[in-house]
C-alpha positions in Angstrom: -2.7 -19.5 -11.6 -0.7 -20.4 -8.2 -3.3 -22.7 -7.0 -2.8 -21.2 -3.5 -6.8 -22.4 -3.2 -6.2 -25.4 -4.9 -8.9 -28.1 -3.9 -10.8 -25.6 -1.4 -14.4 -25.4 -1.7 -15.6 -21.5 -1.4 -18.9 -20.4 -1.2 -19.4 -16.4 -2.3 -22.2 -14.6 -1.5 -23.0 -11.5 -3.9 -21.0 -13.0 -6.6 -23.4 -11.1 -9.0 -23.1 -7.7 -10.3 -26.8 -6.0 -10.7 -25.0 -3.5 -13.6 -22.1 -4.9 -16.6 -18.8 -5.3 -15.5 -17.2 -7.0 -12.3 -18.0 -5.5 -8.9 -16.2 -7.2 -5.4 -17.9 -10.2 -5.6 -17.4 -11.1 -8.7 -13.8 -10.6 -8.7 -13.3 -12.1 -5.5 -15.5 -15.2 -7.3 -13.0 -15.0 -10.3 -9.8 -14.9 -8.3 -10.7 -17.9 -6.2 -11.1 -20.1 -9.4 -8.3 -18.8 -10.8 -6.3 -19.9 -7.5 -8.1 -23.6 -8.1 -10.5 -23.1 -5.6 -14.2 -24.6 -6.6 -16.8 -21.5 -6.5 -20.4 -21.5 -5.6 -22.0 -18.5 -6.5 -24.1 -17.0 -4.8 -26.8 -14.4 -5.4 -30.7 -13.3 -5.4 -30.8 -12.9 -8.8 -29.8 -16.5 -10.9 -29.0 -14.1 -13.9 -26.6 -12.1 -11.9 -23.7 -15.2 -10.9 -24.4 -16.9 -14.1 -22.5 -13.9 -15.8 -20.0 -15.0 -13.3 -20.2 -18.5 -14.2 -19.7 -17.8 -17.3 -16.4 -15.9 -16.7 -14.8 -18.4 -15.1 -16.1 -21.4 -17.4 -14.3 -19.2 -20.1 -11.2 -19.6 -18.6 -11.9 -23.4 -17.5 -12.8 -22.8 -13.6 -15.2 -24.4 -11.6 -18.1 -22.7 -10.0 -21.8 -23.5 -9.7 -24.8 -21.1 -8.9 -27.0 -20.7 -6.1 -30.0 -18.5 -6.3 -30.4 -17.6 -2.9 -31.9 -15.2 -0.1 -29.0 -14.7 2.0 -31.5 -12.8 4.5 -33.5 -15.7 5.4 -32.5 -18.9 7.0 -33.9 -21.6 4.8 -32.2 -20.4 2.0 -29.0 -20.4 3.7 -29.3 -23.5 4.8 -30.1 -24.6 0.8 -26.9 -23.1 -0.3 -24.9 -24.9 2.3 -27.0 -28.4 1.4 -26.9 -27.9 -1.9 -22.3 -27.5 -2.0 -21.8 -30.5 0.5 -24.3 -32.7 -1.7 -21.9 -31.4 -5.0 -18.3 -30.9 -3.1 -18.4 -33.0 0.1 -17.3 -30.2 2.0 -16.8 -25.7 2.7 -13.5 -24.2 3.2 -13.8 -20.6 2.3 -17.1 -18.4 2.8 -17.1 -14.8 1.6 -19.5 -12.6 3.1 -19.9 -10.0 0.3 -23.6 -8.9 0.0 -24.9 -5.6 1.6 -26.5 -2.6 0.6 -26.0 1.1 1.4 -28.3 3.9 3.4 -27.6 7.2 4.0 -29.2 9.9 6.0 -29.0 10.5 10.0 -31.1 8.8 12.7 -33.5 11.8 12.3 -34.2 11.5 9.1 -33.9 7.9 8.0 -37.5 5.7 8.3 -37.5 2.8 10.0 -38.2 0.4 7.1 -34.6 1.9 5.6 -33.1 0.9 9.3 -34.4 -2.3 9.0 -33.7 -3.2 5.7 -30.0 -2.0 5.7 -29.2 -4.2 9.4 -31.3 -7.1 8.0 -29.1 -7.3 4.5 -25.3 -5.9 5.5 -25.4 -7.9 8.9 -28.2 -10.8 9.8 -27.5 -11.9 6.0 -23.8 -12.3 7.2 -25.0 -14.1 10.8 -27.1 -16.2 9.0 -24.7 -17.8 6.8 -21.8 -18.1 8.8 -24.7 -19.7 11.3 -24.9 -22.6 8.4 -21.6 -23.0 7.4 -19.7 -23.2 11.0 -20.9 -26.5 11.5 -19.5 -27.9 8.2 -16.5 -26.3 8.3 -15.5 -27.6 12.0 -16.6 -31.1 11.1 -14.0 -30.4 8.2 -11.2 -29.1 10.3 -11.4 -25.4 9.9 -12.0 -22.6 7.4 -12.1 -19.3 6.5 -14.6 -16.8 6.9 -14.3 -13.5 5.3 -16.5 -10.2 5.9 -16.9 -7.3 3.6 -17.1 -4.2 5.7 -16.4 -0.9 4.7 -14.1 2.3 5.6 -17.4 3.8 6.2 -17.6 2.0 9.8 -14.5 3.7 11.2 -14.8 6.6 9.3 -18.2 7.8 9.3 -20.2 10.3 6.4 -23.4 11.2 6.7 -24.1 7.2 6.0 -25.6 6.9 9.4 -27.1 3.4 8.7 -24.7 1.9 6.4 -22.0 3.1 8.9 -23.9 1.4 11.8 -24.4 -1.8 9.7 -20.7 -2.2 9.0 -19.0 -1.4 12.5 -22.0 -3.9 13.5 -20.2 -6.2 10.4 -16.4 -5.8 12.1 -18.1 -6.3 15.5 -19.4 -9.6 14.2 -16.2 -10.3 12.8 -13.7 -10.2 16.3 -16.6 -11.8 18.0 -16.9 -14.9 15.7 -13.0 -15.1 15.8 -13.0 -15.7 19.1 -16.0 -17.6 19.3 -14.6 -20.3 16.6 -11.0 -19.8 16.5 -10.5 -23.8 18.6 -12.9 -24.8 15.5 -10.1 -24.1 13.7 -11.9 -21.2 11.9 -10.7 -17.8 11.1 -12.7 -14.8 10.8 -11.3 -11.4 8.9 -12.9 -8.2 7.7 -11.9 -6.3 4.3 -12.7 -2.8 4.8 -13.0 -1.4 1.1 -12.5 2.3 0.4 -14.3 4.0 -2.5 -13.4 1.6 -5.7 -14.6 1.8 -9.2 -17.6 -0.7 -9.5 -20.1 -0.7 -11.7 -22.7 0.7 -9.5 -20.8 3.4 -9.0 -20.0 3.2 -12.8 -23.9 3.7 -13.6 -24.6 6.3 -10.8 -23.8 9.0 -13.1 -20.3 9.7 -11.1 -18.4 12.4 -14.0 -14.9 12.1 -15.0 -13.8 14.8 -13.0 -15.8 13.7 -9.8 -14.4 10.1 -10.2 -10.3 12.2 -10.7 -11.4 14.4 -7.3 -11.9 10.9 -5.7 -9.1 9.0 -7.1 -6.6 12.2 -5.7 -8.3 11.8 -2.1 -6.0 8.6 -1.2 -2.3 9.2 -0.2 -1.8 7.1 -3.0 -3.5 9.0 -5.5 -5.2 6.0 -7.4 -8.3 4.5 -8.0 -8.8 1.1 -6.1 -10.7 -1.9 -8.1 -12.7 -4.7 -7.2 -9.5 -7.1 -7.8 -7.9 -5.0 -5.0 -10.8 -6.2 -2.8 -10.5 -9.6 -4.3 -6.7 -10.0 -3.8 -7.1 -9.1 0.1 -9.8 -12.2 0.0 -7.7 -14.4 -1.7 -4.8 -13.8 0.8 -7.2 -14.2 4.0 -8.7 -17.4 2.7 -5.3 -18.7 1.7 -3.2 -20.9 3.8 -0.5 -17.8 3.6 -3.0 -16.0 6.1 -3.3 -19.2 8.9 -2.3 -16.7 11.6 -4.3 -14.2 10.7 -7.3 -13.8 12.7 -9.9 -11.1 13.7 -8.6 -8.3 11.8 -10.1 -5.9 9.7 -7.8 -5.2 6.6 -8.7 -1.7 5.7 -8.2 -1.7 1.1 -8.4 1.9 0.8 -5.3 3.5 -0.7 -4.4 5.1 2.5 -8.0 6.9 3.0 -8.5 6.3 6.4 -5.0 7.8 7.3 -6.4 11.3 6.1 -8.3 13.5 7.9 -12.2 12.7 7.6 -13.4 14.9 4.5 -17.3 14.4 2.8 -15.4 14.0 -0.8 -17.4 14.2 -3.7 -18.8 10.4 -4.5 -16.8 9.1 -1.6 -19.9 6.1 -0.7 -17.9 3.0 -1.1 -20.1 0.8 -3.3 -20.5 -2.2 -4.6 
């Protein structure tokens, strides 16, 4: 443990993982503990971020669990009551929830359309919409948005692909919007890493190898590689850093645009 969050107060939304194992948001939830940051966890499903909790009680961290909508304003709001009435204050927010959608705008329905924009970017609106406020009266913060490689470098994930450029968008726009609030806004742009969804989708071996060899680097990203990135852009090691979106991709997007096998970035 560096402590490099040491007395921060971070609020993580999708801190769950829906399947066994640890997806983004949990490792990101993990890694802040480790780095002495208190956690609340956050996630639709109770069940899901106590298995976090857990984790990081084993290892004597501090985190607390929000069930939570992160879709609808009230329960946004809750979340952010409910860690200034138990920490006094939020430092850190990591915008981690979204879902995926596939298919072209001729093809998709509308209810898909609405779901995906209402989850991957008014879920991310609506809690940064709650948390500014505390964070300025505190000094500052950090706000970090999980995007996707998927927005730059599109697939056949028309939706998904939308939501997520619409996710960076959000992400240079609140920079600039907060930045004298002493607030700064990044994006993570993950590439296709090994998470238990994509664990349980019935991925084989050999499709999972054919992915792994698309990067430059010719490995398999992780959620802690996700979670890392976090940690550095909520850290006071990132204070300069800004408006950026950090692609985490082993050197995917440098390729030449390809519809791998399996290449969906998941969570």
């Amino acid at each position: 443990m560096a402590d490099r969050l040491a007395g921060k107060v971070a609020i993580v939304s999708g801190a769950g993982s829906r399947a066994p194992g640890v997806g983004n948001g949990r490792a990101t939830a993990i890694l802040f503990a480790r780095e002495g940051a208190h956690v609340v966890l956050v996630d639709r499903v109770a069940e899901w971020a106590e298995q976090t909790l857990g984790m990081i009680a084993d290892e004597h961290g501090d985190a607390y669990v929000v069930e939570a909508d992160i879709t609808t304003a009230a329960d946004c709001q809750r979340v952010v009551d409910e860690t200034v009435k138990r920490y006094g204050r939020i430092d850190i927010l990591q915008n981690n929830v979204g879902i995926g959608g596939s298919g072209t705008v001729v093809d998709i329905t509308e209810d898909l359309w609405d779901q995906v924009m209402r989850v991957n970017v008014k879920g991310m609106m609506l809690m940064s919409r709650h948390v500014i406020p505390v964070m300025a009266a505190n000094g500052g913060g950090a706000i970090t948005n999980v995007s996707s490689i998927s927005s730059i470098r599109p697939r056949g994930l028309t939706p998904y692909t939308t939501s997520k450029g619409a996710v960076n968008a959000l992400t240079i726009a609140m920079a600039v919007d907060h930045a004298a609030q002493g607030i700064r806004v990044n994006a993570i742009l993950p590439g296709p890493v090994y998470t238990p969804m994509v664990a349980s989708s019935g991925m084989t071996e050999d499709q999972r190898a054919a992915r792994a060899k698309a990067s430059p680097l010719g490995t398999e990203g992780t959620p802690w590689d996700v979670a890392w990135a976090a940690v550095f852009l909520a850290s006071p090691e990132a204070r300069w850093v800004t408006g950026q979106l950090l692609c985490v991709d082993g050197g995917v997007t440098l390729m030449s645009p390809a519809r791998g096998v399996g290449d969906e970035p998941r969570r």
